[in-house]
BALOBA-1460 file (C-alpha; in Angstrom, 3 decimals):
// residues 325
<rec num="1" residu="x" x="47.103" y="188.494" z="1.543"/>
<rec num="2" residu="x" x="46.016" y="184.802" z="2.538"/>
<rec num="3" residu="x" x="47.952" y="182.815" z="4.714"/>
<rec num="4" residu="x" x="47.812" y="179.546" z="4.171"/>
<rec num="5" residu="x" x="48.767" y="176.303" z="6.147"/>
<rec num="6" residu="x" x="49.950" y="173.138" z="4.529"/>
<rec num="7" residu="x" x="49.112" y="169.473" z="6.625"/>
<rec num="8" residu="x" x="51.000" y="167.281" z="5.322"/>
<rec num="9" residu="x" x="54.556" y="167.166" z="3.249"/>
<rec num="10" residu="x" x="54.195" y="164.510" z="0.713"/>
<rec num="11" residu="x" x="54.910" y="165.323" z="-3.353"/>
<rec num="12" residu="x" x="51.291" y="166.422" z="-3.599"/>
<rec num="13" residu="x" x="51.872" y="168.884" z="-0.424"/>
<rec num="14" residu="x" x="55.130" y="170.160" z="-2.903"/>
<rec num="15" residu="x" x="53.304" y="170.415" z="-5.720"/>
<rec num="16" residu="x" x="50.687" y="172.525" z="-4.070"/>
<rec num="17" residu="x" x="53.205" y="174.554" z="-2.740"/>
<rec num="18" residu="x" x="54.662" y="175.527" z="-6.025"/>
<rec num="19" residu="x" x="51.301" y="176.761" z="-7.592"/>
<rec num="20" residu="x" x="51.159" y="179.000" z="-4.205"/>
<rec num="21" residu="x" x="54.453" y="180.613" z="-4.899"/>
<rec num="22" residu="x" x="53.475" y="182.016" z="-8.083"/>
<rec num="23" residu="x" x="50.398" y="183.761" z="-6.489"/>
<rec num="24" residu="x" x="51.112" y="187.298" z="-5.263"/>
<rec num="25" residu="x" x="48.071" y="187.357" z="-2.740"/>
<rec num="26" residu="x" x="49.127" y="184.138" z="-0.946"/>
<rec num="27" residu="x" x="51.638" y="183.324" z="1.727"/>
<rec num="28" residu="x" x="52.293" y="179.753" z="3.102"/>
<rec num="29" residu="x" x="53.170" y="180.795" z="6.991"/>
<rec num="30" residu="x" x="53.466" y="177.025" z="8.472"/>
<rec num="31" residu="x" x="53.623" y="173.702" z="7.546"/>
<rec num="32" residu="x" x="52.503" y="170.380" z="9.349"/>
<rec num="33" residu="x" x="53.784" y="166.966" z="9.074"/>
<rec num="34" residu="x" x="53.878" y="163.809" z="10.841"/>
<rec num="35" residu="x" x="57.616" y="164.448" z="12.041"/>
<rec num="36" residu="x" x="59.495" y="167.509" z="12.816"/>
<rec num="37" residu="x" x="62.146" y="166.629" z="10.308"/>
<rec num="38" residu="x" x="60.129" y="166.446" z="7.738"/>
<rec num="39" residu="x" x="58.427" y="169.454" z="8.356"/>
<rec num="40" residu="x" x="61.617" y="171.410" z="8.509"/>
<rec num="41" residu="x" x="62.792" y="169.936" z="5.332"/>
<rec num="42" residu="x" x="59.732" y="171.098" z="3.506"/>
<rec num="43" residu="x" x="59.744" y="174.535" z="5.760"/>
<rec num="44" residu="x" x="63.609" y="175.210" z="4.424"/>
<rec num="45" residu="x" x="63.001" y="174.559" z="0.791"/>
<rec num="46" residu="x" x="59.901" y="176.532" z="0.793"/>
<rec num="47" residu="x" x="61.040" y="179.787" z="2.681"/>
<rec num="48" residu="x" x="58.211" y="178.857" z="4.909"/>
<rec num="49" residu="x" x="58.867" y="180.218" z="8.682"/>
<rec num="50" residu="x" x="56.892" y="177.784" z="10.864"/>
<rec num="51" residu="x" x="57.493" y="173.895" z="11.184"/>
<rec num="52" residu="x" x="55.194" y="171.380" z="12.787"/>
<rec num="53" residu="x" x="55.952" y="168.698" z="13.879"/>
<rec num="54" residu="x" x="52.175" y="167.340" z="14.368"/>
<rec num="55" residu="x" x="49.104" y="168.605" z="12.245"/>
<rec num="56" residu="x" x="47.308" y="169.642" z="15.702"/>
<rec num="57" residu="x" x="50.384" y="172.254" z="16.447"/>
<rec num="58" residu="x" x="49.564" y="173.277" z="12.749"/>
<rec num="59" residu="x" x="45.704" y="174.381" z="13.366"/>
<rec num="60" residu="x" x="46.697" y="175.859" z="16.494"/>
<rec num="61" residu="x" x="48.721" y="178.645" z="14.643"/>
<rec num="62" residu="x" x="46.701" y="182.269" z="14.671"/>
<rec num="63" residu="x" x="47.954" y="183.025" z="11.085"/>
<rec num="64" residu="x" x="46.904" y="180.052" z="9.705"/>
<rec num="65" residu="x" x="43.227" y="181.247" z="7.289"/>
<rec num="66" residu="x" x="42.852" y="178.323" z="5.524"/>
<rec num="67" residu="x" x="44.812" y="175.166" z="5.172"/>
<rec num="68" residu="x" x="45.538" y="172.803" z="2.082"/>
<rec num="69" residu="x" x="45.075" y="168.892" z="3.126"/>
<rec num="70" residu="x" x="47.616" y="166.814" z="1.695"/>
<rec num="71" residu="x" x="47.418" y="163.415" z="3.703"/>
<rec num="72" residu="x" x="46.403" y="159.890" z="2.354"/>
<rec num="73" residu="x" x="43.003" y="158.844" z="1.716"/>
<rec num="74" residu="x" x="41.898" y="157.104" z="4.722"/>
<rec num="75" residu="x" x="43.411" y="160.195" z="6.851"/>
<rec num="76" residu="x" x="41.312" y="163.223" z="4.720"/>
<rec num="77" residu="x" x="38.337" y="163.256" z="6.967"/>
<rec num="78" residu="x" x="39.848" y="163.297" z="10.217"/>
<rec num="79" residu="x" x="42.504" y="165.401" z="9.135"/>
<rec num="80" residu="x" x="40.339" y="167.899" z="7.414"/>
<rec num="81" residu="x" x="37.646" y="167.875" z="10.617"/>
<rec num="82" residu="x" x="40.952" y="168.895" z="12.537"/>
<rec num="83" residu="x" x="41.320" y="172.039" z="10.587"/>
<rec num="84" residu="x" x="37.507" y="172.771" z="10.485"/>
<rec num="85" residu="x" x="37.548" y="172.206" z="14.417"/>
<rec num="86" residu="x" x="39.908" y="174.675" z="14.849"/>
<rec num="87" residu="x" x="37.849" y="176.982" z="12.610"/>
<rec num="88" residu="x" x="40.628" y="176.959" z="10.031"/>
<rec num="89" residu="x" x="38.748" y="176.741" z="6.235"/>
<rec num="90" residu="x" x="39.534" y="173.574" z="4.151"/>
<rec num="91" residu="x" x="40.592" y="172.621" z="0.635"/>
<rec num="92" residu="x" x="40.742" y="169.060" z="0.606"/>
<rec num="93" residu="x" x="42.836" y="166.769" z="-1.493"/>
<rec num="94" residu="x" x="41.097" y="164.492" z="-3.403"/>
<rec num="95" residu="x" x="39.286" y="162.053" z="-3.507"/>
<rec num="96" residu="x" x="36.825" y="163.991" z="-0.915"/>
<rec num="97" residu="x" x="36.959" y="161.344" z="1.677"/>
<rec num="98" residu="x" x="37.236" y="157.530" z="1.583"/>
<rec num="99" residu="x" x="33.098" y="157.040" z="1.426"/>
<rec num="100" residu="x" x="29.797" y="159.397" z="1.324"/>
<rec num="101" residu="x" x="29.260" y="158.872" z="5.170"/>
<rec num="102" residu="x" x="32.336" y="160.623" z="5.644"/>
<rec num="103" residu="x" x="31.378" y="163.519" z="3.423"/>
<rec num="104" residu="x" x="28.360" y="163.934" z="4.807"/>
<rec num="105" residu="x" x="29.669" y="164.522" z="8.109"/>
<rec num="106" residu="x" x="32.178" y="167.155" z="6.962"/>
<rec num="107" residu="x" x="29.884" y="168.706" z="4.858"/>
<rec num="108" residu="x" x="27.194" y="168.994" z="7.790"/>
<rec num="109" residu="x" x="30.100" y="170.188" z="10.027"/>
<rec num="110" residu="x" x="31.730" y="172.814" z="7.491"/>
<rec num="111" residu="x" x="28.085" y="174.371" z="7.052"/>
<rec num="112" residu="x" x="26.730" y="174.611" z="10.473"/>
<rec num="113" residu="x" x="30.166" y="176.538" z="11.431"/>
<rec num="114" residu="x" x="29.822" y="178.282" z="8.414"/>
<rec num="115" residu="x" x="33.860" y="177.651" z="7.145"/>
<rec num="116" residu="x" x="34.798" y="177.346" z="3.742"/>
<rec num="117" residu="x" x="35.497" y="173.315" z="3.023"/>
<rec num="118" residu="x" x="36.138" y="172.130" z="-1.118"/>
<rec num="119" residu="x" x="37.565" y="169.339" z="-2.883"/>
<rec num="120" residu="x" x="40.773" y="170.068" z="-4.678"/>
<rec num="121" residu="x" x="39.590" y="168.850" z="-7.941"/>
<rec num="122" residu="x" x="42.454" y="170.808" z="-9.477"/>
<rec num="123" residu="x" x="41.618" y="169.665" z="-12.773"/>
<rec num="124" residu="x" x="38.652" y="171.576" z="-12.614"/>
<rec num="125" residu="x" x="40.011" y="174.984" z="-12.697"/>
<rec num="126" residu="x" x="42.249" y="174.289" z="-15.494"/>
<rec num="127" residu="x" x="41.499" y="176.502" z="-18.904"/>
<rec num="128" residu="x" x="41.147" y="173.523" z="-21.087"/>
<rec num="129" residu="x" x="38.428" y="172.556" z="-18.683"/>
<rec num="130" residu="x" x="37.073" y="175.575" z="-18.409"/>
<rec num="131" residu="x" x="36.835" y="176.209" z="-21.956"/>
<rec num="132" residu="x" x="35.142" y="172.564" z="-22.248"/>
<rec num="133" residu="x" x="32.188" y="173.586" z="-19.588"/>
<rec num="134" residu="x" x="31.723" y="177.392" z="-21.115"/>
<rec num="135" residu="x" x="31.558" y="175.055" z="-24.779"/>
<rec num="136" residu="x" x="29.096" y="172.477" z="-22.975"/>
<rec num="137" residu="x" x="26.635" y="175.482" z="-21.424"/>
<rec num="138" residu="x" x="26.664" y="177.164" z="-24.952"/>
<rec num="139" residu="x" x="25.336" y="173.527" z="-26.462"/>
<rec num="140" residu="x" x="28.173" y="174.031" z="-29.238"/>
<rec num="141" residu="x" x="27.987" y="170.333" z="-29.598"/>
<rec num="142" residu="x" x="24.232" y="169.542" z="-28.394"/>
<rec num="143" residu="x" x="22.821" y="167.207" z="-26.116"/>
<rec num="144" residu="x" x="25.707" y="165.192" z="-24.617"/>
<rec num="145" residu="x" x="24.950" y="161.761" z="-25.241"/>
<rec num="146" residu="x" x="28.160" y="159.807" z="-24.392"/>
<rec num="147" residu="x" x="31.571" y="160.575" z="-22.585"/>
<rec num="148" residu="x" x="33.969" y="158.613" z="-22.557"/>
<rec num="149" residu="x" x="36.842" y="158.684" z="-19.390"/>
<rec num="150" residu="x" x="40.164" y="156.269" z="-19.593"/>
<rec num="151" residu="x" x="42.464" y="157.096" z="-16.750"/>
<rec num="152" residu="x" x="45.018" y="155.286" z="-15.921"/>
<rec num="153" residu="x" x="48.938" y="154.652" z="-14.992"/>
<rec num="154" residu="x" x="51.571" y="152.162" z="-15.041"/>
<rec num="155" residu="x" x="52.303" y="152.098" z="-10.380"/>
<rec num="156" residu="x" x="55.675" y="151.292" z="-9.388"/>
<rec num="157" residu="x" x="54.825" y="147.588" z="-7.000"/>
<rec num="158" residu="x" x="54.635" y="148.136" z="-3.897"/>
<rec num="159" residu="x" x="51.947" y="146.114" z="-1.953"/>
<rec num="160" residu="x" x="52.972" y="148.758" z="1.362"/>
<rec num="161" residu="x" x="52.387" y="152.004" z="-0.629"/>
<rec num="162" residu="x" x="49.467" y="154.176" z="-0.585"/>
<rec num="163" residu="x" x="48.091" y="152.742" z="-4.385"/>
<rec num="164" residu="x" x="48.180" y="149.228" z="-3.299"/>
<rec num="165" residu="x" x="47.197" y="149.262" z="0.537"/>
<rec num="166" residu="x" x="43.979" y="148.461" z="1.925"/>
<rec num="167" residu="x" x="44.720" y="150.184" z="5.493"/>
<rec num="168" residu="x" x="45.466" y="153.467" z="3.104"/>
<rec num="169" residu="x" x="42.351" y="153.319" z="1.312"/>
<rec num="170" residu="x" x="44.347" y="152.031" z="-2.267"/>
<rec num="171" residu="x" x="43.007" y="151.187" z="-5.193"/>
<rec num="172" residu="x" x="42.371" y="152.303" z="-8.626"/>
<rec num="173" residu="x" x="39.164" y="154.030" z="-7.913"/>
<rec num="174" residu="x" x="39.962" y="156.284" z="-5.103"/>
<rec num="175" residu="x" x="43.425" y="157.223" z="-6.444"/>
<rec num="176" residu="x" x="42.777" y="158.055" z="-10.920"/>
<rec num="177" residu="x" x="39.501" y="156.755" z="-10.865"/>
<rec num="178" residu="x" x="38.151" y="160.138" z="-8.684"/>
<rec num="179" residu="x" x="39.215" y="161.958" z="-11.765"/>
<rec num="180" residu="x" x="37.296" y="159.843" z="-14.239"/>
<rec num="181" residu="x" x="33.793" y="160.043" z="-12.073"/>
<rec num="182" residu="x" x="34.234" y="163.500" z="-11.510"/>
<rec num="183" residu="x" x="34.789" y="164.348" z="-14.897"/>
<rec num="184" residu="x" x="31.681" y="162.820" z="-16.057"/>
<rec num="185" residu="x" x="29.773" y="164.767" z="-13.103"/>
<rec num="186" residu="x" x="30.905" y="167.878" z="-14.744"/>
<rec num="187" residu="x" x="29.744" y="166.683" z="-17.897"/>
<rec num="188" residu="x" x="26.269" y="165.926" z="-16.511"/>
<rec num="189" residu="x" x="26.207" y="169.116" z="-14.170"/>
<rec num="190" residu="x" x="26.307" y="166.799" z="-11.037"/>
<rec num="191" residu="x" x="23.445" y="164.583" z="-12.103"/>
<rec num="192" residu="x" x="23.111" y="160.962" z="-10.367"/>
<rec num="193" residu="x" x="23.672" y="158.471" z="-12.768"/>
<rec num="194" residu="x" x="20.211" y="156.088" z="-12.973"/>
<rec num="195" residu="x" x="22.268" y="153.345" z="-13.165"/>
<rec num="196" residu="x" x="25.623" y="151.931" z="-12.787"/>
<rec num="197" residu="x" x="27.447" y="148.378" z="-13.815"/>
<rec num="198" residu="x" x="30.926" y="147.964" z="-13.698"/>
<rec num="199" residu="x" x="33.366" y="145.316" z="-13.336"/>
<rec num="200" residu="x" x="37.081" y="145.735" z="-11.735"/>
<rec num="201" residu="x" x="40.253" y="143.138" z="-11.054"/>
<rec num="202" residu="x" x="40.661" y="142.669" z="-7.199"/>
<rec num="203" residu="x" x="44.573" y="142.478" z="-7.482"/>
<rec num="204" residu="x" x="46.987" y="140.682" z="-4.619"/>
<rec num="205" residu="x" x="46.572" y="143.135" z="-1.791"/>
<rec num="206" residu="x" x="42.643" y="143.435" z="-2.148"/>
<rec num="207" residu="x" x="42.454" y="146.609" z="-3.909"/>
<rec num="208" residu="x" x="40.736" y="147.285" z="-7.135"/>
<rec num="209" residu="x" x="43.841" y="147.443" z="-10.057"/>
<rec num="210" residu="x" x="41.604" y="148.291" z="-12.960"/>
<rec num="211" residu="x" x="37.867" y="148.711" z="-13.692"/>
<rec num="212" residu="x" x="35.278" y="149.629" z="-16.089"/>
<rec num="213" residu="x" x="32.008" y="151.266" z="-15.542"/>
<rec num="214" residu="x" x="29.319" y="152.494" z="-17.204"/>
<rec num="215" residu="x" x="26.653" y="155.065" z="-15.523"/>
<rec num="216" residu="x" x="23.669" y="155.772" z="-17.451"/>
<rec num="217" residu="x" x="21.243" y="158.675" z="-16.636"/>
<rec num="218" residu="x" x="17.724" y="159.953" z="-17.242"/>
<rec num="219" residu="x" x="18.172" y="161.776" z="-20.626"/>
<rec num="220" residu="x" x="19.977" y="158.206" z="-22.170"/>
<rec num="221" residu="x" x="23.063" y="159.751" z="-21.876"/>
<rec num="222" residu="x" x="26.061" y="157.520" z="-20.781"/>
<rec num="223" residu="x" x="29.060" y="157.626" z="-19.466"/>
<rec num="224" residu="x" x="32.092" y="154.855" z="-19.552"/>
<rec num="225" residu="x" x="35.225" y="155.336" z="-17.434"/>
<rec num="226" residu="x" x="38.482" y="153.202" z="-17.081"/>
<rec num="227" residu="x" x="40.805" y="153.413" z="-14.335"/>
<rec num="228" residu="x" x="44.063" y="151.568" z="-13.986"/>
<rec num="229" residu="x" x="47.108" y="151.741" z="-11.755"/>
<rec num="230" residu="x" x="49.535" y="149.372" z="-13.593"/>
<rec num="231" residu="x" x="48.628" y="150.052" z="-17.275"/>
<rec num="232" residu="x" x="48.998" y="153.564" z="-18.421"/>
<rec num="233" residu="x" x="45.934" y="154.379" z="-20.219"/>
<rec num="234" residu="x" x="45.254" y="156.801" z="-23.376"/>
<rec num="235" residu="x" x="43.913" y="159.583" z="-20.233"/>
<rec num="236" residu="x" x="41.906" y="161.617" z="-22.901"/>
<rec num="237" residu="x" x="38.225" y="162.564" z="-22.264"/>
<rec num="238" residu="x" x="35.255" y="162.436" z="-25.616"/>
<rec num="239" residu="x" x="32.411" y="163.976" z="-25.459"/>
<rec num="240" residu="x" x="29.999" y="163.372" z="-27.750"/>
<rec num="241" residu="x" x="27.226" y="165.250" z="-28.733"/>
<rec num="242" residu="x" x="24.055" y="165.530" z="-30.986"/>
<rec num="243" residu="x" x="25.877" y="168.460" z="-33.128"/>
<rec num="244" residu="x" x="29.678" y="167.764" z="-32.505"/>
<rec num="245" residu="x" x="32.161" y="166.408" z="-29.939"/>
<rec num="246" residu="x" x="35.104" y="167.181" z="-27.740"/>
<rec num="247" residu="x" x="38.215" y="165.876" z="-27.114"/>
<rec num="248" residu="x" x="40.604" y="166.545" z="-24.563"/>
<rec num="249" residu="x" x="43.816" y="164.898" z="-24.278"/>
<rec num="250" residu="x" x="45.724" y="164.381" z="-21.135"/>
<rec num="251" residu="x" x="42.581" y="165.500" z="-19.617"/>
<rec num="252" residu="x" x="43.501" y="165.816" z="-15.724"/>
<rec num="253" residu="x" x="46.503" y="168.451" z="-16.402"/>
<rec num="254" residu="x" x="44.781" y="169.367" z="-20.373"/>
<rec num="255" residu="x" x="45.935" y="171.903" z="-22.411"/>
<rec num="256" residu="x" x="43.707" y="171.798" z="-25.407"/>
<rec num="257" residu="x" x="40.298" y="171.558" z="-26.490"/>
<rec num="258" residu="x" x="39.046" y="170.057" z="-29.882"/>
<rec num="259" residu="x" x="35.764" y="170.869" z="-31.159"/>
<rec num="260" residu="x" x="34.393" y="168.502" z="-34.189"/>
<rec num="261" residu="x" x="31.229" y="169.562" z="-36.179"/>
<rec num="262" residu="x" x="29.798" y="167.453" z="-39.392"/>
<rec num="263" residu="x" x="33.183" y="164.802" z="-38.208"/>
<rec num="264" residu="x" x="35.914" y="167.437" z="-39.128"/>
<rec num="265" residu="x" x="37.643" y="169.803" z="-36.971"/>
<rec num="266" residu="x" x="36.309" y="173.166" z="-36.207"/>
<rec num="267" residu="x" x="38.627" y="174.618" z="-33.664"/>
<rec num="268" residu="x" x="41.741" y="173.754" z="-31.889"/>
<rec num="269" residu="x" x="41.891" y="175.584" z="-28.570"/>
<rec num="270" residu="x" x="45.076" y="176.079" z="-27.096"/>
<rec num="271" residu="x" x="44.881" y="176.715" z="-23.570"/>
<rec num="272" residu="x" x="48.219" y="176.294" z="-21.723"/>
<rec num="273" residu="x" x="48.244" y="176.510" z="-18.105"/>
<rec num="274" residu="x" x="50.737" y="178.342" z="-16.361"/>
<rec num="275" residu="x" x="52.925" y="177.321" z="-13.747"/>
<rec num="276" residu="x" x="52.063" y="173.972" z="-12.856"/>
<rec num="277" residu="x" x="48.313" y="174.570" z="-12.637"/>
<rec num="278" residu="x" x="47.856" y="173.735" z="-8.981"/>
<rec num="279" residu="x" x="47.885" y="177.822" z="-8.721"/>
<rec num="280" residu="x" x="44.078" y="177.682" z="-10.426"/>
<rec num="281" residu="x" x="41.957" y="176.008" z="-7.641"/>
<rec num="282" residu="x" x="44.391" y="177.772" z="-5.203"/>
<rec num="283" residu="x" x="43.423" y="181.041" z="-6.607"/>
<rec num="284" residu="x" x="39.467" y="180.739" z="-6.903"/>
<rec num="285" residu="x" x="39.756" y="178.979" z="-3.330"/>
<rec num="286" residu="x" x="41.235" y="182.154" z="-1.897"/>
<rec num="287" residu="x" x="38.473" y="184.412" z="-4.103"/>
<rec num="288" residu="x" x="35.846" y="182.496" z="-2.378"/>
<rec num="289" residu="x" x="37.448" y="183.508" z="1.320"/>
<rec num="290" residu="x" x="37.951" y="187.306" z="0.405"/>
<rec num="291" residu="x" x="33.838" y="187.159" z="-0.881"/>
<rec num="292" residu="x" x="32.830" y="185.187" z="2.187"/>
<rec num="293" residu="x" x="31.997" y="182.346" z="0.404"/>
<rec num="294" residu="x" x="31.802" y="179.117" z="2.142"/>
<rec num="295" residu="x" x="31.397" y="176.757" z="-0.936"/>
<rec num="296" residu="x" x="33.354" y="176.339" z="-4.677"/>
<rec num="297" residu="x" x="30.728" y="176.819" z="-7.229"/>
<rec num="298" residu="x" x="33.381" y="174.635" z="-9.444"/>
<rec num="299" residu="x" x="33.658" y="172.111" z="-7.128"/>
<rec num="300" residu="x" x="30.308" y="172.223" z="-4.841"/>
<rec num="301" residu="x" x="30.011" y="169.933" z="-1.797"/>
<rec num="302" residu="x" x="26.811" y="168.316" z="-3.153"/>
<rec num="303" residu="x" x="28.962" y="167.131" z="-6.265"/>
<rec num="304" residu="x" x="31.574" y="165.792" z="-3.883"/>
<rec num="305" residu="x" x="29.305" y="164.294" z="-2.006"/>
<rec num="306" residu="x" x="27.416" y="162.943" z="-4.971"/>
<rec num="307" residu="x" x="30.625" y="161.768" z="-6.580"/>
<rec num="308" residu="x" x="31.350" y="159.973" z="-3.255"/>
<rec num="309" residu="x" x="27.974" y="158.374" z="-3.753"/>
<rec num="310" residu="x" x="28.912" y="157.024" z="-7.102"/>
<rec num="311" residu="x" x="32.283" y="155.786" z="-5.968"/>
<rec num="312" residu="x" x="30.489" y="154.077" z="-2.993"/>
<rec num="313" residu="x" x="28.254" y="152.174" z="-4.937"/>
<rec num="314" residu="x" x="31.217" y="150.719" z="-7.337"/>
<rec num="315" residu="x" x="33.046" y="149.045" z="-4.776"/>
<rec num="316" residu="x" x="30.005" y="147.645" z="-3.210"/>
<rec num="317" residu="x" x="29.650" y="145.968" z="-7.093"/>
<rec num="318" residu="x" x="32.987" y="144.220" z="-6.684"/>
<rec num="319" residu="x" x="33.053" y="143.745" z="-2.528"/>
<rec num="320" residu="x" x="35.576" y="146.272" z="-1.769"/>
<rec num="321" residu="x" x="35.206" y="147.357" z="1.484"/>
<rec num="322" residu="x" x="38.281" y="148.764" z="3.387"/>
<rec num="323" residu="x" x="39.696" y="147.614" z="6.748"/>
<rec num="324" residu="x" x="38.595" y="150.469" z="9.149"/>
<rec num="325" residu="x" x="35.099" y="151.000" z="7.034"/>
């Protein structure tokens, strides 16, 4: 049995929280949040016996093994150091952190104390995504030569809320955007793109709304990505190849896999997931703790960081560069 420890009580923290339930190995013992109320209110409707009312009382419980980080972007690094501090391991909501300095200092932190730290790409550990990386490593469809990302959703206004706030690290990019880049990382097996262009629409607030990029790499392959917060967007992933292509609809919750060969279809793969799916990365996250594993082979910290890179270098194309950066 793993007990787990939840920092934050926001819908992703609930959502999280569900996908735990349906795991027999794993027990959510406490709960943090940034008021007591709130961390009773989550604590009640989750059968969960201990309530924080501040994420340092969290880390401070003995129980606690590992704890899931559910905060907003601009709070993931210091919240996640917390945990590590306190020699708690991590999974980390995504995006990583807000930049690849920050990374690299939990990173360098996580391995020297030798704790288990990950990204909770939960995409990743999906079966349709699975199923697409076991189909890329067999080279059903050949040598990738193009994928092609659009991610996007149509963001209730708010210029105060997390998606539109500079001081919370908003933005297209950090919030759908993650999923995009790190897609196309997966494609490439974590390869640095050779080059990148892009262009994105500083909106109102000072936060990217939409952009397009293009990274290119060694082999000619390319990738182009879309990410929007107040258009909703196709959100299917191609991958085309010199024998065949993908396609994956709904890609960052997929439940299928299409494989085309000569232009027509060769299989339909139905791969439902169960529950709501956040159980997945939960799961291998708590395999990698009982085989004293520090790192997600899924999800490595090089990626992250690598991903971080990639992100990094977009906003410094448009001249996005947050308040407390």
């Amino acid at each position: 049995m793993i007990k787990w420890g939840i920092l934050g009580s926001g819908q992703i923290a609930n959502a999280f929280v569900k996908g735990l339930k349906s795991l027999p190995d794993a027990k959510v013992v406490a709960v943090g949040s940034r008021s007591k109320e709130r961390a009773d209110a989550f604590a009640k409707q989750y059968d969960i016996p201990n309530a924080y009312g501040s994420y340092e009382e969290l880390v401070e419980n003995p129980e606690v093994e590992i704890i899931y980080v559910a905060t907003q972007h601009q709070a993931h690094k210091k919240d996640a150091l917390l945990c590590l501090k306190a020699g708690k391991a991590v999974i980390c909501e995504k995006p990583f952190t807000v930049n690849a300095r920050e990374a690299k200092e939990l990173i360098k932190f996580a391995r020297e104390q030798k704790l288990f730290l990950t990204e909770a790409m939960w995409t990743r550990y999906l079966p349709a995504n699975v199923k697409v990386k076991e189909l890329l490593t067999a080279g059903i469809i050949g040598d990738v030569k193009m994928v092609k990302v659009d991610a996007g959703f149509c963001g209730g206004w708010n210029p105060e809320s997390r998606l539109f706030n500079p001081e919370l690290a908003g933005g297209a990019l950090l919030d759908i955007g993650v999923y995009a880049v790190s897609y196309a990382s997966m494609v490439f097996n974590s390869a640095q793109p050779s080059k990148i262009v892009s262009i994105a629409h500083i909106g109102e607030t000072g936060v990217d709304e939409e952009f397009s990029a293009i990274l290119a790499h060694q082999n000619g392959a390319i990738a182009t990505l879309t990410g929007f917060i107040r258009t909703t967007m196709p959100n299917d992933v191609w991958i085309i190849g010199t024998k065949g292509r993908l396609y994956i609809p709904h890609f960052w919750n997929a439940s299928s896999v299409t494989l085309y060969v000569d232009g027509k279809v060769e299989e339909l793969f139905e791969l439902p997931y169960e529950f709501n799916g956040y159980n997945y990365e939960a799961a291998y996250a708590m395999r990698c703790l009982m085989e004293g594993r520090i790192e997600s082979d899924i999800m490595p910290l090089d990626e992250s960081l690598q991903i971080m890179k990639t992100m990094d270098t977009l906003r410094g194309q448009w001249d996005l560069k947050y308040p407390f950066e």
